[in-house]
N, C-alpha and C positions, 0 to 999 in steps of 0.2 A: 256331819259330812263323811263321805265313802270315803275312803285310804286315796285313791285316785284325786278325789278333789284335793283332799288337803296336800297332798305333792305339790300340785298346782298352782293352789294358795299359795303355798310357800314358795315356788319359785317366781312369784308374778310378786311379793313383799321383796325380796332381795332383789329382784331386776327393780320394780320403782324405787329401792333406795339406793342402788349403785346408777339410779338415772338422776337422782340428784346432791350425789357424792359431787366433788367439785375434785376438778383436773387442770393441772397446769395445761396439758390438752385442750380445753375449752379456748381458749385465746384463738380467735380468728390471725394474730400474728404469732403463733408458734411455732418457733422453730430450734431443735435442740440437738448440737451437734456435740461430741469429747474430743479434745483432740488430748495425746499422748506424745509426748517432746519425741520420743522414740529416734536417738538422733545417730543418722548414719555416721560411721565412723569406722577404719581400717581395723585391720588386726594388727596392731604394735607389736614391733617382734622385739623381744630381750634381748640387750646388749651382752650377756652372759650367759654361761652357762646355769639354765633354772631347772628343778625338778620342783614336781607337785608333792602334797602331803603322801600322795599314793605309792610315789617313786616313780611317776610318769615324766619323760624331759618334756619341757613347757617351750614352745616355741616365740608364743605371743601371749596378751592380755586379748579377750575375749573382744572379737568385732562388735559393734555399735553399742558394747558398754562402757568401756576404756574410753575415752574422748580428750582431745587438746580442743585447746584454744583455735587451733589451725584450721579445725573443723567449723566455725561458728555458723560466719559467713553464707557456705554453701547450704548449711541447713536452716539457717534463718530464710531462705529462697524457696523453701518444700513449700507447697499450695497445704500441705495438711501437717505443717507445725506450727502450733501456739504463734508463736513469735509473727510468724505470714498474718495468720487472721488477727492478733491484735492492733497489728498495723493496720489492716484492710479496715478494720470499724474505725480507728481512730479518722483513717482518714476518708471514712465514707462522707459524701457531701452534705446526705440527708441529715447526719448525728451532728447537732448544734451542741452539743453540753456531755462532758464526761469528767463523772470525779470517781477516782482511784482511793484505794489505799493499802498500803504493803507496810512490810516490815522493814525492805530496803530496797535502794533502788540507786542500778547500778546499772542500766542497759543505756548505753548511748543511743543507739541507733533508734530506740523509743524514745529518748529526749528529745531527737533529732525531730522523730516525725510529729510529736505534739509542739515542738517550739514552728516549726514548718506550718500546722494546720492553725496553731493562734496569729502567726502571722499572716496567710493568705485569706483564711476562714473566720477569722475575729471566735476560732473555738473557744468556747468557754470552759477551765481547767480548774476543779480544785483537787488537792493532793493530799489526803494524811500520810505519814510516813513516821514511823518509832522515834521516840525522841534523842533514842542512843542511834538513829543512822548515822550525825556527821562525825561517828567516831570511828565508821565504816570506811575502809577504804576507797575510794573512787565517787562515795556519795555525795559529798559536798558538790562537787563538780558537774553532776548532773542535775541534783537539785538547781543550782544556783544556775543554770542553762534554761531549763524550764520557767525558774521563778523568774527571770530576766526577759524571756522573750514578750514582746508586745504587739498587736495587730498592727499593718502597716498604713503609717498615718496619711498615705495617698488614696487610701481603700475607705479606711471607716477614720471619722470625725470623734474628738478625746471622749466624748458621751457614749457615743456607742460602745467604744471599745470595751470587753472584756479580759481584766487584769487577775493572771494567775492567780490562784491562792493557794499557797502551802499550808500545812500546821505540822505541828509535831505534837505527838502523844504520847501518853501510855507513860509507865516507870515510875508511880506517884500517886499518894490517896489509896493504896493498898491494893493497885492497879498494875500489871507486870506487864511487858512486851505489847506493844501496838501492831499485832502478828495474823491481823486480816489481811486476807486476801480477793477485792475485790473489784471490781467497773461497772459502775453504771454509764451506761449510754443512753441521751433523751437523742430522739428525732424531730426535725423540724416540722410543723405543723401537726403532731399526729399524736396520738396516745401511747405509741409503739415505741416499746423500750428493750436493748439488751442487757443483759446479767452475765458479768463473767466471774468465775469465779474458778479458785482452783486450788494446788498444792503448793504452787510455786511464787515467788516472790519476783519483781519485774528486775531482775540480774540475767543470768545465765539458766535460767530457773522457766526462761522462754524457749530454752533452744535444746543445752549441752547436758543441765542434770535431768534425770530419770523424772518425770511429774507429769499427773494429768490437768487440762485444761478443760473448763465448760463455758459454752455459750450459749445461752438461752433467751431466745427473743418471745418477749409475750408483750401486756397491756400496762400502761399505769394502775387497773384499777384493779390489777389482780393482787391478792394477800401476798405472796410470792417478793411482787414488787415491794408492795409498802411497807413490808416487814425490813426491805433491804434499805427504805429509805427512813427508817427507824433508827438503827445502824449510823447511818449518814449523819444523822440529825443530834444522834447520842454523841457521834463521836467527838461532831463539832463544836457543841455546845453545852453538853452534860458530861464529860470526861474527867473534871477533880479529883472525883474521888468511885472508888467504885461501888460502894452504896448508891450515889445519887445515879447512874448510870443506868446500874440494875433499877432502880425506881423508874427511870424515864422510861426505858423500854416496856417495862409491864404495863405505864401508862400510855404509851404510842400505840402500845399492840390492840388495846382494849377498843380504842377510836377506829380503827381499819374495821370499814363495813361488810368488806369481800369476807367470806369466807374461807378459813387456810384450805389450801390442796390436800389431798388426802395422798397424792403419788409423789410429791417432794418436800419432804419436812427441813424447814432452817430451824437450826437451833445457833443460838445467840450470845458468847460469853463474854466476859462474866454476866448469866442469867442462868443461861440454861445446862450450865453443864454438866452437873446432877443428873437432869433428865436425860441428855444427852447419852453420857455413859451408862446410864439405868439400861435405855435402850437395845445399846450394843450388847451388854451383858445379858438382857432377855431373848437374844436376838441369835446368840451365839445359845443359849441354853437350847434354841428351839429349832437349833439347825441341825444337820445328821453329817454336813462339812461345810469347812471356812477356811476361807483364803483370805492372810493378814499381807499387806505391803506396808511397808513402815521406815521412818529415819530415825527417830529417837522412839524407846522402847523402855519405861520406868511405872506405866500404870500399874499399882497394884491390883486394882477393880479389875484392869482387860487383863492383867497374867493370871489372876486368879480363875477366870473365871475358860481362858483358852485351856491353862492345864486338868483342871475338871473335864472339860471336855474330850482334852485327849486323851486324860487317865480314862474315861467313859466310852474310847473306843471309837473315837469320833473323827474322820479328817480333817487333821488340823495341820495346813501348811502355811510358812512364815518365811518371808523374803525380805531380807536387810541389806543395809551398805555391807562391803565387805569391812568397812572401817571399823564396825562392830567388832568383829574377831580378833582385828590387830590390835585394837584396845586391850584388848583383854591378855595378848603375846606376849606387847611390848611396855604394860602396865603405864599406859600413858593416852590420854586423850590422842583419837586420833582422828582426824576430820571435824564432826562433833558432839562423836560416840564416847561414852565413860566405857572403861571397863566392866563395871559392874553390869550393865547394858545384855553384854554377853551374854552375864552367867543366869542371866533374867528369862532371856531366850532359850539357853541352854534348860531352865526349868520344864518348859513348853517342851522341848526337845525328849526327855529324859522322860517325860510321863505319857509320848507317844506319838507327840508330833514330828514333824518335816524340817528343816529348816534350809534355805539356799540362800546364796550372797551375790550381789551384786558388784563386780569389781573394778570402782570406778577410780577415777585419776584424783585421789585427794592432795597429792602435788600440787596439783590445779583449782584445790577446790570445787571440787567436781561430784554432785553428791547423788545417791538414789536417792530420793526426796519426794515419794509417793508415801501418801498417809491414807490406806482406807480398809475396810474389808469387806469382804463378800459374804452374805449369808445364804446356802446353797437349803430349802425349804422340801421337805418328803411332797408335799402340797403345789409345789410348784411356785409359788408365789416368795419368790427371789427378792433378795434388796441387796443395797450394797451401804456403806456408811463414808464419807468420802469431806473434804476439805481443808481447811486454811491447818488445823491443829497436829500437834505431834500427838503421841501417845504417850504424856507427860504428867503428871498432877496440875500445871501450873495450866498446863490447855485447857482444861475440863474447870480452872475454878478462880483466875484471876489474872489472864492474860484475855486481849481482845483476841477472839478468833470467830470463825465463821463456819459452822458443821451441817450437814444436807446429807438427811436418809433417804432413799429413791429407791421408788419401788416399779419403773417406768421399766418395762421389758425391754424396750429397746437399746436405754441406758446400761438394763443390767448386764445386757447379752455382751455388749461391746468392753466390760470390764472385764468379764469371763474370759473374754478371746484375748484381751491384753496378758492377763495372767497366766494364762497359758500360754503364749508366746515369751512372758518371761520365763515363765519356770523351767519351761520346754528347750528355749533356744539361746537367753541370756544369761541366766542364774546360774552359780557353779555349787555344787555341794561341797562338802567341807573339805572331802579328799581330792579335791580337783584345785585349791588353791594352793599358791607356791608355798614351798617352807619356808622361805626368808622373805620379807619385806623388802622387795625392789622393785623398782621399775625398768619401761621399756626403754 
């Protein structure tokens, strides 16, 4: 064949094989939106006189990072915060059936609206939730709000009715933390189902801390789905121990006929989180810059592999609580940052990276609580790494978590633009934070 043809050839084998590449896209119901808590909030001005590290007077704690309590309310009411749309699917008419599963779970006004829609809607609710939540403050109480509520018996006949179900997991069988973050939504009559999935836990974790949210509406019969309702099925039923868990998943996944996505990879722990972290670390190898958002920061695998890169010359910027730093000031857990946290950061820092802080109200319990990062490709072909897990050893190899590589351009553009709006407009650098540890 002429030079001409074979070009040819060759671009008509990669177009037929990226026509039968499989895309979460394909789903006649797709739809895929992020939201980002992003939660309006004043500039809190210091009741004292403050000065920064720099020696600049500090008048306030930084506008809509800094947050109270006082704030919830008006931002749980934004049409584009977490908190809004998980209300809005809970209580869409069409979704018959949603089961959750968090770490903890502490938002009334979610209790309110799932005991609200089992009562009018006879919605059917199962819940996992960590086994150490009812040691959680305010948890009991919302669970037991939830688990209590019952469809009303002038509506639906005792048969009909669908009766809550709670469990508790995780912490047992060589199993740590029940620390997914997820919803499924079925719809009535239809095959269309949404996927929520995200950073955050159903607390303050909808509204007030720093975390992003996904909602992803596709099919039951796409991999995407079944791999989620693997998960479901693991958690409920094969959870003992974490041998048999990792067994049932490998065996659930093998049964799913659809073929996986090739534009949103789940990865699945404890299974996958080997692969998981393999990923990122080839991922950051193969990037020219990365952008880290993070709450807990102890990976060997991801520090080792961030500060090669920035010893290698590479952009490497990193965005944490500020709680991270005071840890390390005031040699004491602060939020639920180690000091050592810091000096792990500080690695990354010292071989060439970035680093900025988020300075949120740990008073409050009030956390940056964004886990992902961005891989910026010479190639153009962008991803990001994003979900339920910290950047822990125990995420990647014996806690339940939930992780999604996405390679969807439109997903990745709008992480891009978040990070850039933190880095740009929220995050303070190191000389911009007060010298003493006070509030407003």
């Amino acid at each position: 064949l002429r030079e001409t043809d074979m070009k040819l050839l060759l671009i008509f084998i990669i177009t037929l094989g990226s026509a039968f590449a499989s895309s979460i896209k394909d789903s006649k119901y797709y739809n895929y939106s992020v939201y980002f808590t992003n939660p309006e909030c004043p500039a809190y001005e210091y009741k004292e006189e403050v000065y920064s590290i720099a020696g600049e007077k500090l008048k306030a704690k930084p506008k809509n990072v800094y947050c109270k309590y006082s704030d919830k309310v008006k931002n749980q009411k934004r049409p584009s915060s977490p908190h809004y749309n998980i209300k809005k699917l809970i209580s869409d008419p069409e979704v018959s059936e949603v089961f959750l599963t968090y770490l903890s779970f502490s938002n009334s006004d979610i209790a309110n609206t799932l005991c609200k829609q089992i009562q009018q809607r006879n919605l059917k609710v199962t819940f996992i939730i960590d086994s150490k939540n009812l040691e959680r403050e305010g948890s009991d109480e919302k669970l037991r709000k939830v688990g209590n509520c019952r469809p009303s018996k002038e509506l639906f006949s005792k048969e009909e009715m669908n009766i809550p179900r709670i469990e508790f997991r995780g912490n047992k069988g060589g199993l740590g933390f029940a620390h997914n973050k997820i919803i499924l939504a079925q719809y009535n009559k239809s095959d269309k189902v949404t996927v929520v999935f995200s950073s955050g836990n159903m607390s303050s974790g909808t509204v007030l801390h720093h975390e992003n949210w996904h909602f992803l509406t596709t099919d039951k019969g796409s991999y995407f789905y079944q791999a989620h309702l693997c998960i479901k099925e693991g958690m409920l039923n094969h959870a003992d121990r974490k041998s048999h868990f990792k067994k049932y998943i490998k065996a659930c996944r093998k049964q799913i006929q659809s073929e996986p996505e090739d534009d949103i990879r789940l990865y699945i722990v404890p299974s996958d989180g080997d692969v998981a972290m393999d990923n990122i670390v080839s991922n950051i190898e193969s990037s020219y810059k990365v952008d880290v958002a993070f709450h807990r920061f102890t990976n060997k695998s991801l520090i080792s592999a961030l500060v090669e890169a920035a010893k290698s010359k590479k952009d490497v910027r990193l965005i944490g609580d500020d709680d991270l730093f005071w840890s390390a000031q005031l040699d004491r857990v602060v939020g639920a940052n180690m000091f050592t946290e810091y000096y792990k950061a500080l690695k990354v820092v010292r071989a060439g990276g970035e680093m900025k802080y988020m300075q949120t109200n740990e008073n409050a319990r009030l956390l940056h609580h964004n886990k992902f990062v961005i891989f910026h490709k010479k190639d153009g072909k962008d991803a990001v790494h994003c979900g339920a897990g910290n950047f822990t050893k125990a995420a990647f190899s014996k806690n339940f978590e939930n992780y999604y590589f996405i390679t969807i351009p439109e997903v990745v553009d709008t992480f891009k633009k978040q990070y850039k709006y933190m880095w740009n407009e929220l995050a303070s650098d190191k000389k911009e934070l007060p010298k003493r540890y006070v509030y407003p």
